[in-house]
C-alpha positions in Angstrom: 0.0 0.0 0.0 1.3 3.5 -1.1 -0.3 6.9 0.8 0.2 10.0 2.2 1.7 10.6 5.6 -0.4 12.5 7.6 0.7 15.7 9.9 1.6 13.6 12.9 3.3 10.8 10.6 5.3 13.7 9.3 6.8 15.3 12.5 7.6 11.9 13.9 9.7 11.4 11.2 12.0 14.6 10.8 12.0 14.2 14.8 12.7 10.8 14.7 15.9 11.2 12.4 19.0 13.2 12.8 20.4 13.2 8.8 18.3 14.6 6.0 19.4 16.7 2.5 18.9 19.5 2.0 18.1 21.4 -1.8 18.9 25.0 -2.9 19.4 26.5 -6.6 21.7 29.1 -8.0 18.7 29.5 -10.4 20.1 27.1 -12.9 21.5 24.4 -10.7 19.8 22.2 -8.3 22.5 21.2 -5.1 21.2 18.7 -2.8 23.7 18.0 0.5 23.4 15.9 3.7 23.1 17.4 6.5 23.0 16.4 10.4 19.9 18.2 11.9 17.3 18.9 14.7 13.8 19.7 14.6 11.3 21.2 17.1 7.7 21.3 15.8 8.5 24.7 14.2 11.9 24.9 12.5 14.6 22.5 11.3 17.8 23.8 12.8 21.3 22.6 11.2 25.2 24.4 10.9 27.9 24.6 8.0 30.9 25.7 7.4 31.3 28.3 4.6 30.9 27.3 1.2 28.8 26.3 -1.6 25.4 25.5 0.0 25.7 28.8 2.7 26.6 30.7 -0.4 23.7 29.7 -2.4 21.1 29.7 0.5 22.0 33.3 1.4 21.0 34.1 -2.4 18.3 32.2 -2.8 16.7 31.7 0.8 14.0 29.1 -0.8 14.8 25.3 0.3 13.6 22.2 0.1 14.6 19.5 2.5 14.2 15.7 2.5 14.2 12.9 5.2 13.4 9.2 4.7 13.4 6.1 6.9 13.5 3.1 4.7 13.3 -0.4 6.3 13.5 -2.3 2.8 12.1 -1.5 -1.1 8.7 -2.3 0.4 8.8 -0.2 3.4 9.5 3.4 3.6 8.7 6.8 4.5 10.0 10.3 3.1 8.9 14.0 4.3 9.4 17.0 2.4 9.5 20.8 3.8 9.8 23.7 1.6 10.6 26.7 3.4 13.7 29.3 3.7 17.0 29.1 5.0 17.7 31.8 8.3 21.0 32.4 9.1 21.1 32.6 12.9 23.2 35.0 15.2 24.3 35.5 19.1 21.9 33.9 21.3 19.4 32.5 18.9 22.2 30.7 17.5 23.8 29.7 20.6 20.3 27.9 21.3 19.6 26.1 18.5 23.2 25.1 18.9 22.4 23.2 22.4 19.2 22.1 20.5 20.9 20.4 17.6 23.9 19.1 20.2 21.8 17.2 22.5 20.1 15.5 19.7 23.1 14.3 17.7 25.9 14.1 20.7 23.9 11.0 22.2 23.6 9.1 18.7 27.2 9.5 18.7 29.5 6.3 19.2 32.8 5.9 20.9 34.5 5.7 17.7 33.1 8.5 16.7 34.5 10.9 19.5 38.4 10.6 18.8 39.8 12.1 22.1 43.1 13.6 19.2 41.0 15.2 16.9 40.1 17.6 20.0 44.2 18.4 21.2 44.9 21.6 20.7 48.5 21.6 21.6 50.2 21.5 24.9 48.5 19.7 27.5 46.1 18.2 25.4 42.9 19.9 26.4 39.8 19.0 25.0 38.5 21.1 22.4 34.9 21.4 20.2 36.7 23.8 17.2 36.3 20.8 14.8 32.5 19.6 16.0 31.2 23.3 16.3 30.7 25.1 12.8 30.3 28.5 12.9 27.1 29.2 11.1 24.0 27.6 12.8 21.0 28.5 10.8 17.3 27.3 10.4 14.4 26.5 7.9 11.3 28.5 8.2 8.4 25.6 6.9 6.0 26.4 4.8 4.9 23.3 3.7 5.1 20.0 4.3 3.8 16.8 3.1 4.9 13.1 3.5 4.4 9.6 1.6 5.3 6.0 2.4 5.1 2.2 1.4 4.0 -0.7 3.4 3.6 -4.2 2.1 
């Protein structure tokens, strides 16, 4: 059976999952990215690094972003939001910083956490520079909808 997910189908699943993709256009060019991310019943907050997709969102603030669960070819679900990128400052980005952290630190596995990749020198303290990024930002939804498969 094929169908449409309702609302409450829909925000189970973007809270249920922590990686989705996320679509902007230069206005010729579709570019679709993963990205880790949190959700709250209102917004979907993620951060980045500089480059091609912060570039092209601050352009063109209309996204579309994707999540899926899929158990097998026979069993799936995907939601899409259309909305627009906000870049976030001070402390509305500071929040949605400990918003998207305590979601995706606990999903984290030992291997994942390399105790090196956080020595900053002399004494070895622990350090965050290469987990934080510096831009958090957020998608103002618009719309959503939702489909899945179950056999």
């Amino acid at each position: 059976m094929v169908g449409e997910l309702n609302e409450q189908q829909i925000n189970n699943l973007l809270t249920s999952q922590a990686i989705g993709r996320i679509a902007c256009c230069d206005g010729q060019h579709p570019y679709i990215v993963p990205v880790i991310y949190s959700y709250d019943g209102h917004y979907i907050y993620g951060q980045s690094k500089e480059g091609q997709k912060i570039e092209l969102m601050r352009a063109n603030p209309n996204v579309c972003f994707q999540v899926d669960l899929s158990c097998d070819l026979d069993n799936w679900q995907s939601a899409i939001v259309f909305g627009q990128f906000e870049e976030l400052q001070n402390e509305t980005a500071s929040t949605a910083r400990e918003l998207l952290f305590s979601k995706v630190v606990p999903l984290m596995t030992p291997s994942a956490i390399h105790q090196h990749e956080h020595w900053e020198g002399k004494g070895h303290e622990l350090s965050d520079k290469d987990r934080i990024k510096p831009i958090m930002f957020r998608i103002k939804i618009n719309e959503k909808s939702g489909r899945f498969e179950k056999r």
